[in-house]
BAPALUM-240805 format. One record per atom (N, C-alpha, C): residue in three letters; atom name; x, y, z; residue number from 1. Coordinates in Angstrom, 1 decimal. Atoms other than C-alpha are relative to their C-alpha. Example, Ala and Ser with C-alpha at 12.3 -4.5 7.8 and 13.67 -1.06 7.14 Angstrom:
2
+--------+-------+--------+--------+--------+-----+
| residu | atome |   east |  north |     up | num |
+--------+-------+--------+--------+--------+-----+
|    ALA |     N |    0.9 |   -1.2 |    0.0 |   1 |
|    ALA |    CA |   12.3 |   -4.5 |    7.8 |   1 |
|    ALA |     C |    0.9 |    1.2 |    0.0 |   1 |
|    SER |     N |   -0.9 |   -1.1 |    0.0 |   2 |
|    SER |    CA |   13.7 |   -1.1 |    7.1 |   2 |
|    SER |     C |   -0.8 |    1.1 |    0.8 |   2 |
+--------+-------+--------+--------+--------+-----+
//
This chain:
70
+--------+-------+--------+--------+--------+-----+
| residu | atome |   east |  north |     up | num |
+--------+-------+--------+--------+--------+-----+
|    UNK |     N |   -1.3 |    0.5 |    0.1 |   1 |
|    UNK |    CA |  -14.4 |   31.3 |   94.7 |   1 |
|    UNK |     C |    0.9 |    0.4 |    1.2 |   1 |
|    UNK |     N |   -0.4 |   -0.6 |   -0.8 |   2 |
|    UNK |    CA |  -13.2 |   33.6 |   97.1 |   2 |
|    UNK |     C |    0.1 |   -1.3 |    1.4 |   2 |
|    UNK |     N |    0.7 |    1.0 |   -1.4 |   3 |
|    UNK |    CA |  -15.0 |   31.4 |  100.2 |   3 |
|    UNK |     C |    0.5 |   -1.0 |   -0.1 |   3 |
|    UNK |     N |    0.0 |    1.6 |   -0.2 |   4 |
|    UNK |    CA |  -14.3 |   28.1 |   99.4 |   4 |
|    UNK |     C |    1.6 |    0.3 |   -0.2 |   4 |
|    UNK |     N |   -1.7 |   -0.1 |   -0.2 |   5 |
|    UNK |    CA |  -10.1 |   29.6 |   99.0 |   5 |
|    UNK |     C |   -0.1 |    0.3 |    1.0 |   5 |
|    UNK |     N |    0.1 |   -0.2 |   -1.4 |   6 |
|    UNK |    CA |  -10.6 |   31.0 |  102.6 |   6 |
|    UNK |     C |    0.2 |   -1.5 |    0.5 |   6 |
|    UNK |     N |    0.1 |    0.7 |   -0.5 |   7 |
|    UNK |    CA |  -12.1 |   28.0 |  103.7 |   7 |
|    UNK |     C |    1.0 |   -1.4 |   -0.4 |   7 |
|    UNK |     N |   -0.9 |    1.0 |   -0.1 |   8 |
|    UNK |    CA |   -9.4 |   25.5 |  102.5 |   8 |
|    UNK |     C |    1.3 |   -0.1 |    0.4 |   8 |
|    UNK |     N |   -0.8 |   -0.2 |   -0.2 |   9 |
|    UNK |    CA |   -6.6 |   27.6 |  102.9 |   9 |
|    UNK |     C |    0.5 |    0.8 |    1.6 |   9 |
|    UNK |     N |   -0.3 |   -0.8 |   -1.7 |  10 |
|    UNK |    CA |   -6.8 |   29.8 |  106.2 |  10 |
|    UNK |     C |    0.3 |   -0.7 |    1.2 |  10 |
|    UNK |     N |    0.0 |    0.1 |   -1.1 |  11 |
|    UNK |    CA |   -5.8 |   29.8 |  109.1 |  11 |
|    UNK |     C |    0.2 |    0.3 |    1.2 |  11 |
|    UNK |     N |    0.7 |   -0.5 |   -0.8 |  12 |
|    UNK |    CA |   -7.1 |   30.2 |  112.3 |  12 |
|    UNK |     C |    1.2 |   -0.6 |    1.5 |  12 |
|    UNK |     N |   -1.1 |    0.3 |   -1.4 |  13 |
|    UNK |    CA |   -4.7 |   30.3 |  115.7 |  13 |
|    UNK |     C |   -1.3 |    0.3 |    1.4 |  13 |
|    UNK |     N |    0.5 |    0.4 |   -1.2 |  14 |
|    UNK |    CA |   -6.6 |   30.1 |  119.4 |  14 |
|    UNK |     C |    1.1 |    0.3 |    0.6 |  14 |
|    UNK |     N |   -0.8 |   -0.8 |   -0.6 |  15 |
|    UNK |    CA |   -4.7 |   32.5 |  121.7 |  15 |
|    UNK |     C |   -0.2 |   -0.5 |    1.3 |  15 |
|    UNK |     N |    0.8 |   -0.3 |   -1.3 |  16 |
|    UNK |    CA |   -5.2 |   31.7 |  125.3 |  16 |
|    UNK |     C |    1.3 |   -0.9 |    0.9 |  16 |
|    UNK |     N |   -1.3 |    0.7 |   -0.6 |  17 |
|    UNK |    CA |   -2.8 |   30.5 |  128.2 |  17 |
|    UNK |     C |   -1.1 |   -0.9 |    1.2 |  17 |
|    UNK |     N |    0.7 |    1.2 |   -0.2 |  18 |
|    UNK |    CA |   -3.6 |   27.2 |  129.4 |  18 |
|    UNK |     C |   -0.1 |   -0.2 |    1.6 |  18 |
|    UNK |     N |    0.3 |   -0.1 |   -1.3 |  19 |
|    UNK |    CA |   -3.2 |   27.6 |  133.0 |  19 |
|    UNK |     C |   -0.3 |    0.7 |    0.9 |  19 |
|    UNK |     N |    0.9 |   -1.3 |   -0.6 |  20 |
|    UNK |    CA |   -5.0 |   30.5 |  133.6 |  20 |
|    UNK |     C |   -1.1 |   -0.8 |    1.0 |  20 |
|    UNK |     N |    1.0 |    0.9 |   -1.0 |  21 |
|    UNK |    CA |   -7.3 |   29.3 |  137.0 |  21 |
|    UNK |     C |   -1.3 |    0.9 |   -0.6 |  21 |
|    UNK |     N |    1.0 |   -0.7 |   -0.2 |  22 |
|    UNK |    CA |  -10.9 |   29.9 |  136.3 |  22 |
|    UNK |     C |   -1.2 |    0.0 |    0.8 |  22 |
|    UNK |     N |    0.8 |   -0.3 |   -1.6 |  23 |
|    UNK |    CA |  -13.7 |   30.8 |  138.9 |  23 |
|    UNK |     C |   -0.2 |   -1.7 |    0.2 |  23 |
|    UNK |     N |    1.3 |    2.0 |   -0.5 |  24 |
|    UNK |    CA |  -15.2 |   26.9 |  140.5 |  24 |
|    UNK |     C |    0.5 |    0.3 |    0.9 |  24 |
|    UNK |     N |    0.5 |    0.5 |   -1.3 |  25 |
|    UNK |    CA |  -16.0 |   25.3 |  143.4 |  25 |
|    UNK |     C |    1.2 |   -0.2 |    0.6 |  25 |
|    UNK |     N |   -0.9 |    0.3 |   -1.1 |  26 |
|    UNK |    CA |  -12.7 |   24.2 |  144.1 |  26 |
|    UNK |     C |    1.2 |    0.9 |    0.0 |  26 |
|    UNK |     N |   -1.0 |   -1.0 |    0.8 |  27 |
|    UNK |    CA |  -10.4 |   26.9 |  142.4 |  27 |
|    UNK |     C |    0.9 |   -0.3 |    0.0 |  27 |
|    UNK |     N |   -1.3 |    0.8 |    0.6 |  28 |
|    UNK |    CA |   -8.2 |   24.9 |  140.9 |  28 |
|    UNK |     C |    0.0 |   -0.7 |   -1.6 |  28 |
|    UNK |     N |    0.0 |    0.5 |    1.1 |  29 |
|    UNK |    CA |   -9.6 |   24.4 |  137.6 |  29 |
|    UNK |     C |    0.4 |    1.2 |   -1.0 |  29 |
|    UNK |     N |   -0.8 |   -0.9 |    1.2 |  30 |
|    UNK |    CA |   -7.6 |   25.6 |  134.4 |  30 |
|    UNK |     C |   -0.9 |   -0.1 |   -1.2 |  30 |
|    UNK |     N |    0.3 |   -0.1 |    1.7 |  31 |
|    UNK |    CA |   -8.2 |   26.7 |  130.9 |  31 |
|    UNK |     C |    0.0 |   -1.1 |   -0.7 |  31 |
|    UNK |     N |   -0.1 |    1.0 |    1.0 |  32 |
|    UNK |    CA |   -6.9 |   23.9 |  129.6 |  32 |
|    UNK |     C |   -0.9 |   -1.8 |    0.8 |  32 |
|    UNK |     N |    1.2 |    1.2 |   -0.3 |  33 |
|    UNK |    CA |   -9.2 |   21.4 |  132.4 |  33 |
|    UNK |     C |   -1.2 |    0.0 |   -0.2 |  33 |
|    UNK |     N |    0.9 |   -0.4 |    0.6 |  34 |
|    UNK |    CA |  -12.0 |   23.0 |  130.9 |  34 |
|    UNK |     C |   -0.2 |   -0.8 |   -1.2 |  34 |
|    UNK |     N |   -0.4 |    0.3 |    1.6 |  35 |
|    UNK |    CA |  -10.8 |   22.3 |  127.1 |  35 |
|    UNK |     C |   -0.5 |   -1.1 |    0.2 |  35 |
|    UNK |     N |    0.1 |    1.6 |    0.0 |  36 |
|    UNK |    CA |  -10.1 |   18.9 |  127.9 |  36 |
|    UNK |     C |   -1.3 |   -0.6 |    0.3 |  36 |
|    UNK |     N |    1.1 |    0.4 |   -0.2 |  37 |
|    UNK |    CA |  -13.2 |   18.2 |  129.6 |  37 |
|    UNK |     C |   -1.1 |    0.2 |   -1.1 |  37 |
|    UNK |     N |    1.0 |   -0.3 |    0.3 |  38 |
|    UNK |    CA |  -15.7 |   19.6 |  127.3 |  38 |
|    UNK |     C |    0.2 |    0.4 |   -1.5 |  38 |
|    UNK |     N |   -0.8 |   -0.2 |    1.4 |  39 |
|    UNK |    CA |  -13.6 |   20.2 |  123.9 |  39 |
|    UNK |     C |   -0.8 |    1.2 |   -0.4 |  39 |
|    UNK |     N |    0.4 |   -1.0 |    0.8 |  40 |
|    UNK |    CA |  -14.8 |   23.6 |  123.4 |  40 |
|    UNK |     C |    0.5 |    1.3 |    0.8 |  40 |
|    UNK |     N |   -0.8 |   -1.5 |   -0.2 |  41 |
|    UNK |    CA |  -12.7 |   26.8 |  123.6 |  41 |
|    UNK |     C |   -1.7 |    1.1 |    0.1 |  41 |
|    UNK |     N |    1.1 |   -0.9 |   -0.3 |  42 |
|    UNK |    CA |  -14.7 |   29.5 |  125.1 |  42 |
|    UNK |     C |    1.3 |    1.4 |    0.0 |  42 |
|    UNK |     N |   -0.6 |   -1.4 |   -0.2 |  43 |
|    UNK |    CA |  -14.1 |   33.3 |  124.8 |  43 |
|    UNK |     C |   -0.1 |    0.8 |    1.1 |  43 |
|    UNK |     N |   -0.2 |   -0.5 |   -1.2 |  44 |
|    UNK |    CA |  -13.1 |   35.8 |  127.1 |  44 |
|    UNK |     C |   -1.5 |    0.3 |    0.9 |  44 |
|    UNK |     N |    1.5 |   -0.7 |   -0.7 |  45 |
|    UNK |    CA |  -16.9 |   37.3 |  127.7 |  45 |
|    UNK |     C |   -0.4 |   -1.5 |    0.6 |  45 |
|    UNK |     N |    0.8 |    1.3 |   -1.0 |  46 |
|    UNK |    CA |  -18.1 |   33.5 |  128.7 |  46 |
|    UNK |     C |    0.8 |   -0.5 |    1.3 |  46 |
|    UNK |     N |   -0.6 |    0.0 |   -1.0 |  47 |
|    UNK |    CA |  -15.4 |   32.7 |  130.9 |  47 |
|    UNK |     C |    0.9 |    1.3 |    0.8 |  47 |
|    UNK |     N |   -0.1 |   -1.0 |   -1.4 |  48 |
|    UNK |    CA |  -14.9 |   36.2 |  132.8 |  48 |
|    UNK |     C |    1.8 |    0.0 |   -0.2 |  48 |
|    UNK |     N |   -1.9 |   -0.3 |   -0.4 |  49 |
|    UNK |    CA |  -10.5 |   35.9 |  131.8 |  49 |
|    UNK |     C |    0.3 |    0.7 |   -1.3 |  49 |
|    UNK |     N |   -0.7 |   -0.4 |    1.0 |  50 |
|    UNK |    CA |   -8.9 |   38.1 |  129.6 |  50 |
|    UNK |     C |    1.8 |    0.7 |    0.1 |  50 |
|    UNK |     N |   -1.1 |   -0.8 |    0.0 |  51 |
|    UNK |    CA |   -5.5 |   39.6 |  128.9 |  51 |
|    UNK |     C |    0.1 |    1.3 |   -0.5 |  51 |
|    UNK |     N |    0.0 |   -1.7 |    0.3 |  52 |
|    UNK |    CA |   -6.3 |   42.7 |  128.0 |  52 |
|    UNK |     C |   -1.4 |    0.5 |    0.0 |  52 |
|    UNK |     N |    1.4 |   -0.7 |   -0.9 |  53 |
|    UNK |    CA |   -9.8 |   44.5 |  127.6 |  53 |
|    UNK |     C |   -0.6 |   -0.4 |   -0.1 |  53 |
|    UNK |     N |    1.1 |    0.6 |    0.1 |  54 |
|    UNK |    CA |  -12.9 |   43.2 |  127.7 |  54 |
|    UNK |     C |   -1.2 |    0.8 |   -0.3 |  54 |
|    UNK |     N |    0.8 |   -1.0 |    0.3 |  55 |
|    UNK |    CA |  -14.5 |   46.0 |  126.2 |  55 |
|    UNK |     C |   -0.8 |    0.1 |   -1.3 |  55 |
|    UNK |     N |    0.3 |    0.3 |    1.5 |  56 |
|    UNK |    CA |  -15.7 |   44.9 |  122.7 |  56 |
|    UNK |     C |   -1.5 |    0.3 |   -0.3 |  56 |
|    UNK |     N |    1.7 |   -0.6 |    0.1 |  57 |
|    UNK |    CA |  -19.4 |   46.8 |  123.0 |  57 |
|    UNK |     C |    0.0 |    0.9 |   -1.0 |  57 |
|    UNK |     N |   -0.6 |   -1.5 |    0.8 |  58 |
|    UNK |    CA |  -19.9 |   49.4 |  120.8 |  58 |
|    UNK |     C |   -0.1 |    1.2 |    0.4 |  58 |
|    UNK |     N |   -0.3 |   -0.9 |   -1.0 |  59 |
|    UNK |    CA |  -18.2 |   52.5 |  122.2 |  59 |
|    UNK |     C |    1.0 |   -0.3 |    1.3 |  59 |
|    UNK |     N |   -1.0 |    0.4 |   -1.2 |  60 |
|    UNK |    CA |  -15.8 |   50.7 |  124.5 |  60 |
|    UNK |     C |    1.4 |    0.2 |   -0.5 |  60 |
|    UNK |     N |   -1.1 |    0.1 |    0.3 |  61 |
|    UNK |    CA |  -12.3 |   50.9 |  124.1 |  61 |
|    UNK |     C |    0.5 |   -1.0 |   -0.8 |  61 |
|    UNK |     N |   -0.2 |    1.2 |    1.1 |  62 |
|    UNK |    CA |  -11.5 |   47.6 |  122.4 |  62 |
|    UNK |     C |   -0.6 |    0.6 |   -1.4 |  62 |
|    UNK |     N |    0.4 |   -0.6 |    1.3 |  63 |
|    UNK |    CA |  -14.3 |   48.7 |  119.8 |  63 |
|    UNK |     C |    1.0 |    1.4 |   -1.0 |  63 |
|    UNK |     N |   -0.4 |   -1.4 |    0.2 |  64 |
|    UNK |    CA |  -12.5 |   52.1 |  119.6 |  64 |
|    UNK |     C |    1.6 |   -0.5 |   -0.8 |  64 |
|    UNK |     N |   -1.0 |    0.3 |    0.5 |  65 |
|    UNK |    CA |   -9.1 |   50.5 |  119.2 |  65 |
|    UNK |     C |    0.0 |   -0.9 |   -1.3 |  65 |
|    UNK |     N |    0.4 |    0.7 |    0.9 |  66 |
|    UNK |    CA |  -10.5 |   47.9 |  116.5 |  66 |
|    UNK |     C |    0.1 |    0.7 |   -1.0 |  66 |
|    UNK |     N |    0.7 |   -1.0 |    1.2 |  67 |
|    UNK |    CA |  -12.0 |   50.6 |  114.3 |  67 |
|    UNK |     C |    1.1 |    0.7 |   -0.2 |  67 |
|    UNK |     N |   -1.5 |   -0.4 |    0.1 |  68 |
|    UNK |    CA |   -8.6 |   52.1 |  114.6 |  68 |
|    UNK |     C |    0.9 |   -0.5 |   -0.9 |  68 |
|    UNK |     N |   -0.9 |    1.2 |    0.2 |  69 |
|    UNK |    CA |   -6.8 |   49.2 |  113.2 |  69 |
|    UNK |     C |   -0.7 |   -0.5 |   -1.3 |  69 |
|    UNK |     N |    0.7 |    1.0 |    1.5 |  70 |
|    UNK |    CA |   -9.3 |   48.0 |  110.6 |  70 |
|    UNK |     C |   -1.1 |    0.5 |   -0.4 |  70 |
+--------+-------+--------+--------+--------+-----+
//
């Protein structure tokens, strides 16, 4: 009962700024010419951009602050 109230009622937000450049050929392609192109949000570890740490291993800082929090 639990699951299927998550699943009808939650909701899920997608953080990311849309004109962040990411690495290519011609370096000029954005977050959001990615999206558009290929309709699939990628996370910080696949596309190499974050706003803060990129440390979510276990034992890294992120982890540390996580376990902190929750």
């Amino acid at each position: 009962a639990l699951i299927g109230t998550l699943l009808a009622h939650a909701r899920v937000t997608l953080n990311f700024h849309p004109d962040r450049l990411l690495p290519s050929a011609d370096g000029r392609t954005t977050v959001a010419d990615r999206l558009a192109a290929d309709g699939r949000y990628r996370g910080q570890y696949e596309t190499g951009l974050s706003n803060g740490s990129r440390s979510a291993h276990p034992g890294g800082l992120r982890d540390g602050w996580e376990e902190a929090l929750f």
